[in-house]
DSSP file (Angstrom, degrees, kcal/mol; ACC not computed):
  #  RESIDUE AA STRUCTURE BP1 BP2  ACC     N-H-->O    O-->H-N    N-H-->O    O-->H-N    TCO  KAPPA ALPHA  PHI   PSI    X-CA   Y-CA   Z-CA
    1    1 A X              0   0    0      0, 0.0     2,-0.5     0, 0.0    33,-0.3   0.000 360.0 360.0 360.0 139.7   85.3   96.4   86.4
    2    2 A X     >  -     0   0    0      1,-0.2     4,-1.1    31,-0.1     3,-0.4  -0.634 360.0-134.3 -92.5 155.0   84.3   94.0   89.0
    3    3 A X  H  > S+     0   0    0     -2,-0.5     4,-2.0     2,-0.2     5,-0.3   0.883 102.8  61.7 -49.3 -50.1   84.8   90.5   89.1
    4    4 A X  H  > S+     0   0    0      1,-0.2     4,-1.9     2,-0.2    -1,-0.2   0.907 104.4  50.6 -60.9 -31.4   81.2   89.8   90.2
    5    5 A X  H  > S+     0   0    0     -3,-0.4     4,-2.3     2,-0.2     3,-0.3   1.000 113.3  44.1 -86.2 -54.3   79.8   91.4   86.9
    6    6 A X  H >X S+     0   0    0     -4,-1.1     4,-1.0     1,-0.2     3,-0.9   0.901 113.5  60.7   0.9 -92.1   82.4   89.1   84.8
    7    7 A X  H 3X S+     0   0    0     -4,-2.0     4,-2.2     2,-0.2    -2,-0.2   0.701 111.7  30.8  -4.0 -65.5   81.1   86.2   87.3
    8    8 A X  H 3X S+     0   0    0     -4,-1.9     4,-3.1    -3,-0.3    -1,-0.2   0.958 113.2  63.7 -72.7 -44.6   77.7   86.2   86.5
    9    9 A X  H XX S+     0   0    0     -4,-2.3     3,-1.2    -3,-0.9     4,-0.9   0.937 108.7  41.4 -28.1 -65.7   78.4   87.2   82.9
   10   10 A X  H >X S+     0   0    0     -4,-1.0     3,-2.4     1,-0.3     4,-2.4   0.894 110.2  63.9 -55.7 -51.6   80.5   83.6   82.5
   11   11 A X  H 3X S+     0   0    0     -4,-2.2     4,-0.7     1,-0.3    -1,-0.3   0.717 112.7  33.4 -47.0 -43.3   77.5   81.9   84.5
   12   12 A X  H << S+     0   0    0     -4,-3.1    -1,-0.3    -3,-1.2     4,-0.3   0.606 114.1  55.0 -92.4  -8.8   75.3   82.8   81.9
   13   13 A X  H <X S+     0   0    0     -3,-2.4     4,-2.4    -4,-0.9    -2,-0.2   0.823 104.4  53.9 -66.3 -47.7   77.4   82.5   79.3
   14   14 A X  H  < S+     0   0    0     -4,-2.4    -2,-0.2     1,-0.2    -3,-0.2   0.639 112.3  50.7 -75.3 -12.0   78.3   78.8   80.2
   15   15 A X  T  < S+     0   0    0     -4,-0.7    -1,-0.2    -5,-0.2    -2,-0.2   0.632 109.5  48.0 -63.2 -19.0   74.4   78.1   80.1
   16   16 A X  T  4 S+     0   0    0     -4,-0.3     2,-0.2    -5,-0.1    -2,-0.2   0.933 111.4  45.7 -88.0 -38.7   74.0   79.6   77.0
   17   17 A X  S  < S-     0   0    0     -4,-2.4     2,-0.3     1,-0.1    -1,-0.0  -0.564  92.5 -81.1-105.8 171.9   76.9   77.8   74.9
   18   18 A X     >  -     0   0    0     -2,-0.2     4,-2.2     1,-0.1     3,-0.5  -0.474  34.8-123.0 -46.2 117.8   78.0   74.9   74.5
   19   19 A X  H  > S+     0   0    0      1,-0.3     4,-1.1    -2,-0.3     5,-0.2   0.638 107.6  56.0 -86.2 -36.9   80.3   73.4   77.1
   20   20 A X  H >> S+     0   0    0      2,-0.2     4,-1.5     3,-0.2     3,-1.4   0.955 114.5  39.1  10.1-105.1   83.0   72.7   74.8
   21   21 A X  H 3>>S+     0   0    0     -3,-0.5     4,-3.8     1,-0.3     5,-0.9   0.828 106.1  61.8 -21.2 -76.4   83.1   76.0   73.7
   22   22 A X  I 3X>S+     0   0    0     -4,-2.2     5,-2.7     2,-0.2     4,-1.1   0.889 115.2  38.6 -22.3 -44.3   82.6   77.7   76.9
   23   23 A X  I <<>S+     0   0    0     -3,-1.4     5,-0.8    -4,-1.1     4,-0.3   0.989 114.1  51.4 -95.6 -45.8   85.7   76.1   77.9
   24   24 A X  I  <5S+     0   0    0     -4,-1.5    -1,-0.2     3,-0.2    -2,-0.2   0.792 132.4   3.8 -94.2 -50.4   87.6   76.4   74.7
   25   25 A X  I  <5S+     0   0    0     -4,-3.8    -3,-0.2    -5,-0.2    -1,-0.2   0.838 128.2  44.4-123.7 -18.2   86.9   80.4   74.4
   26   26 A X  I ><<S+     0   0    0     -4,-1.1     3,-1.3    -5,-0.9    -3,-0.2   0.788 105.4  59.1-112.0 -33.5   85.1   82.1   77.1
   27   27 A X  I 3 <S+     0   0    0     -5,-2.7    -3,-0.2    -4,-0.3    -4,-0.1   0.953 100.1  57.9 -62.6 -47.6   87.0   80.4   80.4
   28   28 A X  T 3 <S+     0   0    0     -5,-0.8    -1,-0.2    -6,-0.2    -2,-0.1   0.746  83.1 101.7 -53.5 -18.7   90.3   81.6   79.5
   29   29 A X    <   -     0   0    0     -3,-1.3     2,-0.3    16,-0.1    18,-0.1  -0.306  57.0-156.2 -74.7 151.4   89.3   85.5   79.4
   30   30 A X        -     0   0    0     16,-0.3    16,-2.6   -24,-0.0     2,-0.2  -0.995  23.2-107.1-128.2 135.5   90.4   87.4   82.3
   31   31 A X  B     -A   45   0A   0     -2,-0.3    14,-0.2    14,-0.3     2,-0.2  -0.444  32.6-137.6 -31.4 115.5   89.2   90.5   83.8
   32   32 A X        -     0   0    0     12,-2.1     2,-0.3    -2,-0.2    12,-0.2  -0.631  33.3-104.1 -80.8 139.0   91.9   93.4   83.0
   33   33 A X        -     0   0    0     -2,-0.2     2,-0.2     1,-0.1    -1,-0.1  -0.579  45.2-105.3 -83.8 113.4   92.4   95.8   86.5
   34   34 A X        -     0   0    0    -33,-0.3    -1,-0.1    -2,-0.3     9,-0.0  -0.340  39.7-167.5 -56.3 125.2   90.5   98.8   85.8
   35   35 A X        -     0   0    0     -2,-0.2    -1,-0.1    -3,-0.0    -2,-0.0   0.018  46.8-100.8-105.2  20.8   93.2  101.8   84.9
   36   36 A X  S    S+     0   0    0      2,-0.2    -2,-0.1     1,-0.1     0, 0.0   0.035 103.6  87.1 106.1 -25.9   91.2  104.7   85.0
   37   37 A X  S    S+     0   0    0      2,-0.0     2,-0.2     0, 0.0    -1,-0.1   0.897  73.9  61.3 -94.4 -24.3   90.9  105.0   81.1
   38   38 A X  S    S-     0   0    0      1,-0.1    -2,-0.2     4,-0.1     6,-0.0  -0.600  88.1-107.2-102.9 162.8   88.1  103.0   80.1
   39   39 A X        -     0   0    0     -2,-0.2    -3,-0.1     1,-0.1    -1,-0.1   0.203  26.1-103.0 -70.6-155.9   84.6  103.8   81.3
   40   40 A X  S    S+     0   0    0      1,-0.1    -1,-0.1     3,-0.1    -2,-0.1   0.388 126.2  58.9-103.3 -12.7   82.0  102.3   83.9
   41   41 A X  S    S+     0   0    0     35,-0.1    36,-8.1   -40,-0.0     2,-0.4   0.385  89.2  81.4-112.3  15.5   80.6  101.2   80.5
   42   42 A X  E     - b   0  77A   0     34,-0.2     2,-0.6    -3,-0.1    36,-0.2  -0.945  59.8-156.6-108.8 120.5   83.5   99.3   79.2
   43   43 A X  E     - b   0  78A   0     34,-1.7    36,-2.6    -2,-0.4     2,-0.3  -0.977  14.8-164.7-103.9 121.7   84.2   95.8   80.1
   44   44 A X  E     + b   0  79A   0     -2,-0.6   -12,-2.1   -12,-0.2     2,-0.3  -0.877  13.9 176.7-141.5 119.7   88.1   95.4   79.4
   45   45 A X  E     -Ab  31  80A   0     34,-3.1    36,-2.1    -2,-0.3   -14,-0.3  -0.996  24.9-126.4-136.8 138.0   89.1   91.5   79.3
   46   46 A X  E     - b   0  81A   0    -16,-2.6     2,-0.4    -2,-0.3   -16,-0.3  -0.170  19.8-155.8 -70.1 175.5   92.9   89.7   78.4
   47   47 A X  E     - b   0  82A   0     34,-2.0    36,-1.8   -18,-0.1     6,-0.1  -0.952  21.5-125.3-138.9 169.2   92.9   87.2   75.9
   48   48 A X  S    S-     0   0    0     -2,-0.4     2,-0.3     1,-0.2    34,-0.1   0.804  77.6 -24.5 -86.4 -10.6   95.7   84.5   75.8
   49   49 A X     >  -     0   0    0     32,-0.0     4,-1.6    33,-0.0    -1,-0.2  -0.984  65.3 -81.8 176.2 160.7   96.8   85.3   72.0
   50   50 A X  H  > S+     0   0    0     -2,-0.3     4,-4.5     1,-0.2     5,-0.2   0.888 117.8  54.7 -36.0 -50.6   96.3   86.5   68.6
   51   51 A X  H  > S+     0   0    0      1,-0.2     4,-1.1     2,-0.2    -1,-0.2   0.766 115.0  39.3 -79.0 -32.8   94.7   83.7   67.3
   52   52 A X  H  > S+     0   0    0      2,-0.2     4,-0.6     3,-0.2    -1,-0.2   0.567 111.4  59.2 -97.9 -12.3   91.8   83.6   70.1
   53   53 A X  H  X S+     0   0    0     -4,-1.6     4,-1.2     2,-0.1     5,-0.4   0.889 115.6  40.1 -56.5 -67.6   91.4   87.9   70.2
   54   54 A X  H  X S+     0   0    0     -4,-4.5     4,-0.6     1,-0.2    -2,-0.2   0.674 113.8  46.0 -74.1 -23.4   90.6   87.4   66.6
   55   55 A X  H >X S+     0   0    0     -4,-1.1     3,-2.3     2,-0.2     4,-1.9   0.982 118.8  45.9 -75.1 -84.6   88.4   84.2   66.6
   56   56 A X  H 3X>S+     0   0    0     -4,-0.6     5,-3.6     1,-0.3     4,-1.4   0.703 113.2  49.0 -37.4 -41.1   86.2   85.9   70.0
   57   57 A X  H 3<5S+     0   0    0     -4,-1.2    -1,-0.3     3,-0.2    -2,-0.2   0.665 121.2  38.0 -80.7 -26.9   85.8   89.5   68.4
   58   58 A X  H <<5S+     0   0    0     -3,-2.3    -2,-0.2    -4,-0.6    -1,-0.2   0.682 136.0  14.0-100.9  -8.2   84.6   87.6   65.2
   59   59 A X  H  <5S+     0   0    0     -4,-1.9     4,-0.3    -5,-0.2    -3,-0.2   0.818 136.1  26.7-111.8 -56.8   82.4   84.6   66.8
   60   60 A X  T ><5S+     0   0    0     -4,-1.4     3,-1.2    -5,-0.2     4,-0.4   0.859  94.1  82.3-138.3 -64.3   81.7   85.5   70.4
   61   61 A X  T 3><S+     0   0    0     -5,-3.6     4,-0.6     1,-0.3     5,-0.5   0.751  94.4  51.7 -30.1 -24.0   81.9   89.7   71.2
   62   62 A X  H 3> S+     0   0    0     -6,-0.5     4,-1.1     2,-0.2    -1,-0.3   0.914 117.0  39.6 -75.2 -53.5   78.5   90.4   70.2
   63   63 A X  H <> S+     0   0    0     -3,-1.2     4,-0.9    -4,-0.3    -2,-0.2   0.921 116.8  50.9 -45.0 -57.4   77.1   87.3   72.7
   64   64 A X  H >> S+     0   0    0     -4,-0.4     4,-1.8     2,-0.2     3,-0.5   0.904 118.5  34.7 -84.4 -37.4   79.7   88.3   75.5
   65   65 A X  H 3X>S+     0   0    0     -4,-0.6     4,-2.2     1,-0.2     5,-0.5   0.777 117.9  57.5 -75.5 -84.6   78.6   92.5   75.5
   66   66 A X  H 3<5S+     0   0    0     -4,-1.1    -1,-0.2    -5,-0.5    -2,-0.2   0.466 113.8  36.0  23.3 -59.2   75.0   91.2   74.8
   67   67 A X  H <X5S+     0   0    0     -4,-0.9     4,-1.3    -3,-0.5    -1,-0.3   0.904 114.8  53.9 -79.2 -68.8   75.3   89.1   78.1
   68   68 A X  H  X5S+     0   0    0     -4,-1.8     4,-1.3    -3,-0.4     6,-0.4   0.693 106.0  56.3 -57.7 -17.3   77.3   91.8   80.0
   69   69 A X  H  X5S+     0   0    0     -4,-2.2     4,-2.0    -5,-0.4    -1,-0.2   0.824 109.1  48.1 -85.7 -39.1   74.5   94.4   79.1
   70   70 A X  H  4<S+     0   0    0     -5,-0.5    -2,-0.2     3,-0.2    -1,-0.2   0.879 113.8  40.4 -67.9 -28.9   72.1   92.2   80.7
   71   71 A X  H  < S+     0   0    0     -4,-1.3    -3,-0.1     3,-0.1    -1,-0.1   0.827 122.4  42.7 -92.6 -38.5   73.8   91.4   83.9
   72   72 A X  H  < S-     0   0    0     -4,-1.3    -2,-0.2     2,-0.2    -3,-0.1   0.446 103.2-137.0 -87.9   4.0   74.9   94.9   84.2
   73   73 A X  S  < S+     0   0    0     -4,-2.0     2,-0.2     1,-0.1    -3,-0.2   0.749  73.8  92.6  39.5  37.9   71.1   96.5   83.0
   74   74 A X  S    S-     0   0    0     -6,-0.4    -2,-0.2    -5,-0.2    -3,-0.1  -0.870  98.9 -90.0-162.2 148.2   72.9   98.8   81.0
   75   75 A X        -     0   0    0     -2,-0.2     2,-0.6    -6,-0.1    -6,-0.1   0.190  57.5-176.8 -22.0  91.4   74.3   99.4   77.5
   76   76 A X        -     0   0    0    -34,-0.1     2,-0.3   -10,-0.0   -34,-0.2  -0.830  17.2-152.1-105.8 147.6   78.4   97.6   77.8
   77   77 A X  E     -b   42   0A   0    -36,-8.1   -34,-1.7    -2,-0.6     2,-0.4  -0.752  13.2-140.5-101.2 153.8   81.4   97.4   75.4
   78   78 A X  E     -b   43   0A   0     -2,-0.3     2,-0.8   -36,-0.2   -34,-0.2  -0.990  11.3-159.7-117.1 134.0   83.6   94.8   75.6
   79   79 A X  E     -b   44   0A   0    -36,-2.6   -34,-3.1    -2,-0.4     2,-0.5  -0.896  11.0-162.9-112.3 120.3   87.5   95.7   75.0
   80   80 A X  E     +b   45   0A   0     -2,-0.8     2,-0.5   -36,-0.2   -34,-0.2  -0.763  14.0 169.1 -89.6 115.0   89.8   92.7   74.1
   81   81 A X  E     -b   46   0A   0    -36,-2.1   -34,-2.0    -2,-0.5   -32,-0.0  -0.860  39.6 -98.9-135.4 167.4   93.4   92.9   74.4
   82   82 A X  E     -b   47   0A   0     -2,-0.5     2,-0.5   -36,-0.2   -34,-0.2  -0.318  41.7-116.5 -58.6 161.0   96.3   90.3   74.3
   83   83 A X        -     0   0    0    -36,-1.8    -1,-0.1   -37,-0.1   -37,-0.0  -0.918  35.0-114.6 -83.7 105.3   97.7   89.0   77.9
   84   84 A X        -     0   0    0     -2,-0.5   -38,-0.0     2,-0.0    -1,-0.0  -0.134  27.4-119.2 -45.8 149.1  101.3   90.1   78.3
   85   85 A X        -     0   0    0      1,-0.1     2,-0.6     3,-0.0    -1,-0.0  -0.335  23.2-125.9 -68.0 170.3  103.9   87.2   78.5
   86   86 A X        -     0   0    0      1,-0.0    -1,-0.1     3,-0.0     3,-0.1  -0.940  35.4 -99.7 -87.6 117.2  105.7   87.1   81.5
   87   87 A X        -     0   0    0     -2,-0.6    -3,-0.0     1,-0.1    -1,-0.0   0.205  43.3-102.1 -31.3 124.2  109.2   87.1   80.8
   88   88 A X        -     0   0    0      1,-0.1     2,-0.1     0, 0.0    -1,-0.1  -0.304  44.2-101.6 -53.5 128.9  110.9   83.5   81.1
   89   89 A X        -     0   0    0     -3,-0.1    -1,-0.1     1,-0.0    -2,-0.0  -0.160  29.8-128.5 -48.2 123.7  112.8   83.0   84.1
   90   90 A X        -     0   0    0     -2,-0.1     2,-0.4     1,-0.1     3,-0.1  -0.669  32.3-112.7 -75.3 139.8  116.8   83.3   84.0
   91   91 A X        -     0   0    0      1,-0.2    -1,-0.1     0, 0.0     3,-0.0  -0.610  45.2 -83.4 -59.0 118.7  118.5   80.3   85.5
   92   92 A X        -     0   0    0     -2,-0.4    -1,-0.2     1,-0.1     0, 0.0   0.140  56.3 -87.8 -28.4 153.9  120.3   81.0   88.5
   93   93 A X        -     0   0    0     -3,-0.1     2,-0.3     1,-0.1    -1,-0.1  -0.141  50.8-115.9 -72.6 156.2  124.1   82.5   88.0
   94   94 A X        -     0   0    0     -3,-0.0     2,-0.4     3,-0.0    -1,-0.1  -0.772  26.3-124.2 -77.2 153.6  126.6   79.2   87.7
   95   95 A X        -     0   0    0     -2,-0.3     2,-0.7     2,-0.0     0, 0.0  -0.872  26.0-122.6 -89.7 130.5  128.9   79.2   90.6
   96   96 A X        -     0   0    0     -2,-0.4     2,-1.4     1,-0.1    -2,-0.0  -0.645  21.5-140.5 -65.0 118.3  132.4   79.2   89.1
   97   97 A X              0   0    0     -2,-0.7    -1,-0.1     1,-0.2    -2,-0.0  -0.478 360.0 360.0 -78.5  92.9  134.5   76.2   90.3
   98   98 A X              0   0    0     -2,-1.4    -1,-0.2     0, 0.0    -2,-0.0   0.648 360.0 360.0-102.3 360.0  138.0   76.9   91.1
């Protein structure tokens, strides 16, 4: 997916809601790096957790494909998926003192 169609998406997305909100549910999503499987007609975005997949797919998905159909002037899905963590960093080996 490109970024620029995201891009414009948000732009009109942060005119339409509330800024609050905006910030609260739609700034955190990130564009996913297209991997071949979903179509040109799939917009594929992380989400930071459970608790804000299921709250966006139940408040917000209809607005955000809605949006993304308009910018891109054709029919889009949106696919939501969790962000993997990145594994917490291991603390450097101890040196033994002898």
């Amino acid at each position: 997916m490109p970024t620029d169609l995201w891009q414009h998406a948000c732009d009109r997305l942060a005119a339409r809601l509330p800024e609050q909100q905006y910030s609260t549910w739609i700034r955190p999503l990130a564009p996913l790096l297209a991997n071949g499987s979903a179509g040109d007609d799939v917009v594929a975005l992380q989400v930071p957790n459970r608790f804000k997949l299921d709250w966006i797919r139940s408040q917000y998905a209809g607005l955000i494909e809605s949006v993304l159909s308009e910018v891109a002037g054709r029919p889009m899905r949106l696919d939501l998926a969790i962000a993997a963590r990145d594994p917490a960093p291991r603390p450097p080996p101890l040196a033994l003192v002898r």
